[in-house]
C-alpha positions in Angstrom: 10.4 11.9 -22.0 9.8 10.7 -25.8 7.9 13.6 -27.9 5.6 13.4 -30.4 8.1 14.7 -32.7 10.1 12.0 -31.6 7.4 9.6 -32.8 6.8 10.8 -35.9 10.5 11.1 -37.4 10.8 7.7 -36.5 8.1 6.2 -37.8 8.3 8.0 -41.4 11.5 6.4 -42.1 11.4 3.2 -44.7 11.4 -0.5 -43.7 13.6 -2.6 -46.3 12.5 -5.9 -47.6 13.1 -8.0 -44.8 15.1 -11.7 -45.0 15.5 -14.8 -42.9 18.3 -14.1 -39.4 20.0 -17.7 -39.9 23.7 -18.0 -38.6 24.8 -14.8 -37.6 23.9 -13.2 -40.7 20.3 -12.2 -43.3 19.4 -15.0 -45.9 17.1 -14.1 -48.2 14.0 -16.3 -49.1 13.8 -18.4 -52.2 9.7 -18.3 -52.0 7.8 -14.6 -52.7 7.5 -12.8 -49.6 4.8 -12.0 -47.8 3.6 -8.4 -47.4 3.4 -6.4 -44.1 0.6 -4.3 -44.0 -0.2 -1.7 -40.8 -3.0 -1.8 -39.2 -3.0 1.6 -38.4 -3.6 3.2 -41.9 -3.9 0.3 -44.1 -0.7 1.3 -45.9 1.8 -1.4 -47.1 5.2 -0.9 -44.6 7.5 -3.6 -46.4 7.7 -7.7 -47.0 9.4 -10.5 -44.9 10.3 -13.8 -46.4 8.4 -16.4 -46.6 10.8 -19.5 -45.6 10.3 -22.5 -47.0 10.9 -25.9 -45.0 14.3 -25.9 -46.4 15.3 -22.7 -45.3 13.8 -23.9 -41.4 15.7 -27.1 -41.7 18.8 -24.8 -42.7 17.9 -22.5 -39.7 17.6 -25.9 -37.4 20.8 -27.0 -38.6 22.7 -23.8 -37.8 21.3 -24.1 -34.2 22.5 -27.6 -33.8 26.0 -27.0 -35.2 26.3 -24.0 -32.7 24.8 -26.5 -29.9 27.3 -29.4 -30.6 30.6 -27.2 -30.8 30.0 -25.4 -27.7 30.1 -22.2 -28.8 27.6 -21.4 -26.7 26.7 -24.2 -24.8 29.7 -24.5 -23.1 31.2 -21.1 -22.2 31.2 -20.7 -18.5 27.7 -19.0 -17.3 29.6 -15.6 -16.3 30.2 -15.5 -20.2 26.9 -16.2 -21.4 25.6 -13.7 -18.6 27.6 -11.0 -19.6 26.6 -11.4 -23.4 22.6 -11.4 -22.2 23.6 -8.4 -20.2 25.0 -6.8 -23.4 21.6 -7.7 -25.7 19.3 -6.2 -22.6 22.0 -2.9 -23.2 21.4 -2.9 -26.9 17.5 -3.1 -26.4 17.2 -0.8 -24.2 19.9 1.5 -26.2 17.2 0.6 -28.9 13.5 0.9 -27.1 12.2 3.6 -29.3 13.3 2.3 -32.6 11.8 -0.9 -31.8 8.9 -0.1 -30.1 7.6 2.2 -33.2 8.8 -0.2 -35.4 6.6 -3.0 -33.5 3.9 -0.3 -33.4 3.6 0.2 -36.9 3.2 -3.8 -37.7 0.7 -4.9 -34.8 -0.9 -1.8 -33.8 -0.6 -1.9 -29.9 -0.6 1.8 -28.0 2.7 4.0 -27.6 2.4 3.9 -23.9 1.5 0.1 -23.1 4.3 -1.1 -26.5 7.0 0.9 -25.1 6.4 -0.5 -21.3 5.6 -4.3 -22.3 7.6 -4.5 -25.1 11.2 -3.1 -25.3 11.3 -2.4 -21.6 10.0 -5.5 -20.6 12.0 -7.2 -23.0 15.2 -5.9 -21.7 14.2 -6.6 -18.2 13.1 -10.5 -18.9 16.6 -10.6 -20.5 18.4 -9.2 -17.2 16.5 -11.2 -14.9 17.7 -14.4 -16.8 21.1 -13.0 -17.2 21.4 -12.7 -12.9 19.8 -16.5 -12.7 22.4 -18.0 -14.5 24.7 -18.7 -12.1 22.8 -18.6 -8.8 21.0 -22.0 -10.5 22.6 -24.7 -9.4 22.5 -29.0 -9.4 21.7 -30.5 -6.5 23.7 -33.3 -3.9 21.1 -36.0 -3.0 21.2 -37.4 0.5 22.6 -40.7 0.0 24.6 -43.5 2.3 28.0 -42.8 2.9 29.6 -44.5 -0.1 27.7 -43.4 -3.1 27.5 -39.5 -4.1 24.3 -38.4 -6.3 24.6 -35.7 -8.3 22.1 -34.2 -10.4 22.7 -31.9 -13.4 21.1 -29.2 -15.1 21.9 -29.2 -18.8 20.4 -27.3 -21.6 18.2 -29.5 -24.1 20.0 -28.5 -27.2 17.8 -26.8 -29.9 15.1 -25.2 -29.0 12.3 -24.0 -31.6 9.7 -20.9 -30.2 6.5 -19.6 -31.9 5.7 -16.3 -30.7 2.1 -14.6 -31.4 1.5 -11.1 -33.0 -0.1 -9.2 -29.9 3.2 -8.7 -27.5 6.2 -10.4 -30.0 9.3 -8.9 -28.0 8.0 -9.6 -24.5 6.6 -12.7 -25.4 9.5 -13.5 -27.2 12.2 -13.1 -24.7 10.2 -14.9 -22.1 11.2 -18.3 -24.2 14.4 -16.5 -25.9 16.3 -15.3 -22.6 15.8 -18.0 -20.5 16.7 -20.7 -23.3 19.5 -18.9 -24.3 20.8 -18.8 -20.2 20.7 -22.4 -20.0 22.7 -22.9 -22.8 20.5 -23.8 -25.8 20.8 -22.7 -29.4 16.9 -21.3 -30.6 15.1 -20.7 -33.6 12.6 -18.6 -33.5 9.4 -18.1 -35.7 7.6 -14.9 -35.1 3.5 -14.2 -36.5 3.2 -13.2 -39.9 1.7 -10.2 -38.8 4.2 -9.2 -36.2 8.1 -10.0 -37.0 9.8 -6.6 -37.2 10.8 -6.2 -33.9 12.1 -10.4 -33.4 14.0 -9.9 -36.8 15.4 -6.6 -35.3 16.1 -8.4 -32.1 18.4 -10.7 -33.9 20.7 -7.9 -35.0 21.2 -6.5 -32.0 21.6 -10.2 -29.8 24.3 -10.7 -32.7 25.9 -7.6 -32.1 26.3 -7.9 -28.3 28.4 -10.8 -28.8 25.9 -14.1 -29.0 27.4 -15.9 -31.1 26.6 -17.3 -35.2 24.0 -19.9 -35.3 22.7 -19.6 -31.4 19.6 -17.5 -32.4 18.0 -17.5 -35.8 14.7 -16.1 -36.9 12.9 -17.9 -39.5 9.6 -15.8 -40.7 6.7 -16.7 -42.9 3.7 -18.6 -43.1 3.1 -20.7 -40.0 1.2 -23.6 -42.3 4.7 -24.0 -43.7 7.2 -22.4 -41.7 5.8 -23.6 -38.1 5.0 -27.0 -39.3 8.1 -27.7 -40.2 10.0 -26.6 -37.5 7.6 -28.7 -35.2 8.1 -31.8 -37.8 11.9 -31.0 -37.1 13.7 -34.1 -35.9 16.5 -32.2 -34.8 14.3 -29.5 -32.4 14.1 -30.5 -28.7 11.3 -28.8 -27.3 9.1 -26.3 -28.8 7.8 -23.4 -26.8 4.8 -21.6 -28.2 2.0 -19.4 -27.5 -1.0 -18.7 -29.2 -4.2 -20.8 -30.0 -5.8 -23.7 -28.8 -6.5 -25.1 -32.5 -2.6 -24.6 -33.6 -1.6 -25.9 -30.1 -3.0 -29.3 -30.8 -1.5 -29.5 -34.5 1.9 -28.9 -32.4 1.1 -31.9 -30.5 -0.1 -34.1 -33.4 3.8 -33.1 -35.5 5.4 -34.0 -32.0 4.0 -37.4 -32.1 4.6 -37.5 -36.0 8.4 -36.7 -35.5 10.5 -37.0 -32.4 8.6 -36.6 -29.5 10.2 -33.4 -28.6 8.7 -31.5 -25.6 5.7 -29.3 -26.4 5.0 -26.2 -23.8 2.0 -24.8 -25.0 0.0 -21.0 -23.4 -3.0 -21.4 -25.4 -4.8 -18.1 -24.1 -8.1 -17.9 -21.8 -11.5 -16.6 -20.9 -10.3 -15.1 -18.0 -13.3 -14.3 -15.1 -13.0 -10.9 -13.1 -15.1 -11.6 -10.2 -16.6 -8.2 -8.3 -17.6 -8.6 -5.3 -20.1 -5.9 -3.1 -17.6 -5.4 -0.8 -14.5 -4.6 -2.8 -12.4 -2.1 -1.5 -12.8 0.9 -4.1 -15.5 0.0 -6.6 -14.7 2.8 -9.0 -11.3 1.6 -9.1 -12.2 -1.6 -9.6 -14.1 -0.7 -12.5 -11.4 1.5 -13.9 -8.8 -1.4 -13.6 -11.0 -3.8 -15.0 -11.8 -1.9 -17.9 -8.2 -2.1 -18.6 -8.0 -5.0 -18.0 -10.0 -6.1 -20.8 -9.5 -2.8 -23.2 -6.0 -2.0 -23.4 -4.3 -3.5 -26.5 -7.4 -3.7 -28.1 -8.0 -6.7 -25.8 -5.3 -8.7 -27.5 -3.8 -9.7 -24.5 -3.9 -13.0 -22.9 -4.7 -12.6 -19.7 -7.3 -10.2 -20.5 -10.1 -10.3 -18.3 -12.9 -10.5 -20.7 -15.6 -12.8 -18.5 -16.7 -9.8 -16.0 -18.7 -11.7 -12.9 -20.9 -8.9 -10.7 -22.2 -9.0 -7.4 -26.1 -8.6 -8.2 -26.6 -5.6 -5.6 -24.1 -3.8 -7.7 -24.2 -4.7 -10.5 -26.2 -1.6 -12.2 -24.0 0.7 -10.6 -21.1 -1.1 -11.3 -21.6 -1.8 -14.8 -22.6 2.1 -15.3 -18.8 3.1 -13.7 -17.8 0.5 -15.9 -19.5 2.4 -19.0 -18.2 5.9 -17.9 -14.6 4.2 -18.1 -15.0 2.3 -21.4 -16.2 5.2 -23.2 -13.8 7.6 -21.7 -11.0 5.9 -23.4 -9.7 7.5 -26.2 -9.1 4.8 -29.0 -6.9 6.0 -32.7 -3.8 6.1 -33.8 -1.0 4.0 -31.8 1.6 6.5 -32.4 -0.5 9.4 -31.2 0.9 9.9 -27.5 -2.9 11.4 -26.5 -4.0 7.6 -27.4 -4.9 5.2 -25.0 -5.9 2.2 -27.3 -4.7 1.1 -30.0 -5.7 -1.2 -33.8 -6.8 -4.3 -33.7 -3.8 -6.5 -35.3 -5.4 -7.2 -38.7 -8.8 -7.5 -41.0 -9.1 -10.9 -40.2 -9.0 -10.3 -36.4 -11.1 -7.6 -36.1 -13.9 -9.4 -38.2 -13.9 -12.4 -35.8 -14.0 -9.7 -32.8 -17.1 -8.4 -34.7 -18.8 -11.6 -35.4 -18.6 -13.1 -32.2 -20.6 -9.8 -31.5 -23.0 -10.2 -33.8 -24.0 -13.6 -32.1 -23.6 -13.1 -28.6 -26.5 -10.3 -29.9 -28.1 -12.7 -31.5 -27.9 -15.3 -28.1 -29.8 -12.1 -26.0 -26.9 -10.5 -24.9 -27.3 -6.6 -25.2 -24.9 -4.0 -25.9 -24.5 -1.7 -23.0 -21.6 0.1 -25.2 -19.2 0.3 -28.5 -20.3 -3.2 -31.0 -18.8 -1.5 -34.0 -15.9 -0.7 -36.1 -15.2 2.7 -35.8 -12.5 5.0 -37.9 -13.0 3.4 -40.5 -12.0 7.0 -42.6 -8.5 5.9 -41.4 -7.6 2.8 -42.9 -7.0 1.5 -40.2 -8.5 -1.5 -37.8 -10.4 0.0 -34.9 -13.1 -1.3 -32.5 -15.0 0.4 -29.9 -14.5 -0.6 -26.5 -17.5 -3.3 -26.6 -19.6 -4.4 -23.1 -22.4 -6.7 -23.2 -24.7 -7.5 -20.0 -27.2 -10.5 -20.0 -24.5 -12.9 -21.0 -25.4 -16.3 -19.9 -23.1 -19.0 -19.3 -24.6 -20.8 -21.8 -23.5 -18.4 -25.1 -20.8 -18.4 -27.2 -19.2 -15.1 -25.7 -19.1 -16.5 -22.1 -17.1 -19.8 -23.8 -15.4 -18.6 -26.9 -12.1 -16.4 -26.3 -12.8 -13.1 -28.5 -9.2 -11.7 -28.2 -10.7 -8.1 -28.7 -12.2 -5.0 -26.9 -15.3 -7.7 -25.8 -16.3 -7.6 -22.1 -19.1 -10.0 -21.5 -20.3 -9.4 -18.1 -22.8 -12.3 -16.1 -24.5 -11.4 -12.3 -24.0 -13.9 -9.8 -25.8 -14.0 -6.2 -23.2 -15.7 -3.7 -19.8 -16.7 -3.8 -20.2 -20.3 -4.5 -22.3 -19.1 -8.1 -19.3 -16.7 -8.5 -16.7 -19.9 -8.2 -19.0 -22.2 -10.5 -19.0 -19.5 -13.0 -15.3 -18.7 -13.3 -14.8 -22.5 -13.4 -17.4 -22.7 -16.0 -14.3 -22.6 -19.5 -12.3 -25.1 -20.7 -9.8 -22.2 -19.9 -7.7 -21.8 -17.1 -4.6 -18.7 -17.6 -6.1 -15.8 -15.5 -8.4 -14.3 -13.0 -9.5 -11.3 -10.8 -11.0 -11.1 -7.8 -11.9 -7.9 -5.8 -13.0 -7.8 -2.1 -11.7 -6.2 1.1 -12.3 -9.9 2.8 -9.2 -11.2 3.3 -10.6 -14.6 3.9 -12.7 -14.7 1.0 -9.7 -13.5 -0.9 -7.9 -16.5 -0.3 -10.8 -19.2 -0.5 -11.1 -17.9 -4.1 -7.4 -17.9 -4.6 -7.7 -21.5 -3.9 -11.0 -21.9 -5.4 -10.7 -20.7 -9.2 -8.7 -22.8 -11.7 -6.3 -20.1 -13.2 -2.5 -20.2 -12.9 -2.6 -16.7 -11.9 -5.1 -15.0 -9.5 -4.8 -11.5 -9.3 -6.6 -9.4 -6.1 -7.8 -6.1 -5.9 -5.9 -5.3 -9.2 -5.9 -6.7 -12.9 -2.4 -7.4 -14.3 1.6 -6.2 -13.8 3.3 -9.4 -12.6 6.8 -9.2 -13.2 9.3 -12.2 -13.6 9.6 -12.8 -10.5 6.7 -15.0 -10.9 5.1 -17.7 -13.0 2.3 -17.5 -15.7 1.3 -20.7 -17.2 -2.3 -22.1 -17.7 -4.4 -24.6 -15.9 -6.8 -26.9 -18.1 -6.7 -26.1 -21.7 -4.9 -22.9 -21.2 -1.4 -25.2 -21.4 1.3 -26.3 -19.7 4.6 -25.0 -18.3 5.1 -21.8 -17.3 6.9 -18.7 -19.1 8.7 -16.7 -16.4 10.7 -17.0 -13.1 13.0 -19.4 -12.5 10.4 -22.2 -13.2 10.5 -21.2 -16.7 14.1 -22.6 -17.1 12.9 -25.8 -16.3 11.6 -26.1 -19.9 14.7 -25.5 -21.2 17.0 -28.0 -19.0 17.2 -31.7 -18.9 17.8 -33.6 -15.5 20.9 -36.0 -15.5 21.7 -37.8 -12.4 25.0 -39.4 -11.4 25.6 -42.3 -9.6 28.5 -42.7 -8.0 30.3 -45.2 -5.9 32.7 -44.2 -3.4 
């Protein structure tokens, strides 16, 4: 059990200027660096660098050297397993460390960053370390003189962008399973989250990966990003984050080499109660979680909260009770329960979609506000508005913050036009003790994952990719190594 004490030795230690991870070793940046600043307090915790295109193309050119000699590429899969069984050791060896140390940068809560980030990070990278050699080619039924074989073989270089709300779980979901097929990656973290990624590197390097197959390039993604999707000499690119960046990914695709874009662009993800769900109170506790915790910077969040009209009063009230009952401060504090928002710029945008959705009629049942203010820090009230119609910008618009916008519907068929009702597609709930109900909205609502009776906790065993403009590919499972792998087929005659 991790104490408070614990906590707080740990995070009043120092965090040194912090340089590029290219080749097995720290580069530092020819540009100025970029500050870090917490958004817990305010305070100023230390600079990354702030590579240039040079120092990306350096980074891309270390991945492809590793690639083409085989350092990596070609060492039997018990190898590679055994060093991705090693990294999962050293994060787990490393969890509080690099939890706190993620903490301090993006601001998520003790509980959910030590859960989804470290451990889940060490379990995405033990999952892909057992895959690696129960994945095999295939034998295609042919006639009896010719013998098809299809291969699996790893792309090359992969390049990942990883966002600033969950960077090390997010980040091994593209890092472990590129890495167990055999590919060299660089990575680029957020600007306002690449601590824990840059301390990731050090400890993949000390399990054993070897020089050049993972390299960390950090900075300003207008400069840093752009060029590693301009690159010529990346494969694929894996990234998640927004819609807008998503399609400038696309456009530097078809400016350079085609390389294979997968993209999770977020959602607005419905949570559809029905009258006859199972345990209403529960449902509203595990909704409000589902929208609340991490500040709502999560992208599955359910943030588009559709109500049976008969209970929708009550409902909402339980709903209230739960909202206000959480107990928002400090990240590091073990009595909190939800954390910052990740930066000044974020929590303004949380706020001014707010202010219009107020503006559009909707009305604000509780929270609206910035709140600690005294602290430094970046804090929102847990925020629910009612009278949202499906015709305002809070219904449409992805807040990524403590926002629930809640809408009534009547019958099931409203309740399926309304969830379908977003360009989005990632997520959805849906609670009722009908079991065929459950399934005709399973089938019903465009999401690539439709969670019953609960909000959230899939594991690796299965997928989570986005329907519509929520993206393509999936991160997780098996089917996530697909991204990383090309298909080559051979023909031969007997």
């Amino acid at each position: 059990m991790t104490t408070q004490a614990e906590i707080d030795a740990i995070r009043a230690e120092t965090i040194a200027p912090q340089s590029l991870f290219i080749d097995g070793k720290q580069v530092a940046g020819s540009a100025e660096p970029m500050g870090v600043t917490s958004p817990i307090d305010g305070s100023d915790l230390t600079t990354i660098a702030n590579a240039t295109s040079a120092e990306v193309d350096l980074a891309v050119a270390s991945a492809r050297a590793a690639f083409n000699d085989g350092r990596w590429s070609n060492l039997p899969p018990a190898a590679r397993k055994k060093i991705l069984f090693a990294i999962a050791d050293g994060i787990e060896a490393d969890a509080l460390a690099l939890s706190i140390l993620g903490i301090r940068d993006n601001g998520t809560e003790f509980a959910m960053a030590y859960k989804a980030e470290a451990g889940s990070a060490a379990g995405t990278f033990r999952y892909y370390a057992e895959a690696i050699d129960k994945v095999s080619g295939e034998i295609a039924p042919t006639a009896s003189n010719t013998l098809g074989l299809v291969h699996h073989e790893p792309v090359g270089v992969v390049g990942a962008i990883i966002p600033w709300n969950f960077p090390l779980m997010i980040g091994a979901w593209k890092l472990a399973p590129a890495l167990a097929a055999g590919n060299s990656v660089v990575l680029k973290p957020a600007e306002t989250a690449s601590l824990s990624l840059l301390h990731l590197a050090e400890i993949a390097s000390a399990a054993g990966l070897p020089d050049g197959v993972f390299n960390v390039v950090t900075g300003d993604g207008r400069i840093a990003g752009d060029a590693l999707a301009r690159s010529m000499d990346v494969d694929v690119l894996a990234f998640t984050g927004s819609g807008v960046t998503g399609r400038k990914l696309l456009e530097a695709s078809a400016q350079s080499n085609l390389k294979r874009v997968y993209l999770e662009l977020g959602g607005k993800s419905p949570n559809i109660v029905f009258a006859d769900a199972p345990d209403l109170d529960q449902a509203a506790k595990v909704s409000a979680a589902g929208i609340f915790r991490n500040s709502g910077q999560v992208c599955v969040a359910g943030s588009r909260l559709l109500v049976e009209r008969s209970i929708h009063d009550d409902f909402v009230a339980a709903l209230k009770q739960h909202a206000e009952a959480l107990r928002v401060g400090d990240p590091l504090d073990l009595e909190t329960q939800i954390g910052a928002v990740n930066s000044e710029r974020q929590l303004a945008g949380n706020l001014s979609l707010t202010a219009t959705a107020i503006k559009e009629g909707a009305e604000v049942i509780t929270g609206g506000a910035r709140i600690l203010g005294q602290t430094g820090g970046t804090y929102m009230a847990p925020t629910i508005l009612q009278n949202v119609l499906r015709t305002n910008t809070v219904f449409r618009s992805e807040v990524f913050g403590p926002v629930l916008a809640v809408t009534p519907f009547d019958s099931e068929e409203e309740a399926i036009s309304l969830a379908n009702d977003s360009d989005l597609g990632l997520a959805a709930g849906v609670w009722t003790a009908n079991l065929s109900r459950a399934h005709r909205m399973i089938r019903a609502v465009q999401a690539g994952v439709v969670h019953v009776n609960t909000y959230g906790g899939a594991d690796n065993t299965v997928p989570l990719g986005g329907h519509k403009q929520s993206g393509n590919g999936s991160d997780k499972s098996l089917h996530a190594l697909s991204k990383y792998t090309n298909l080559k087929t051979a023909w031969i005659q007997l």
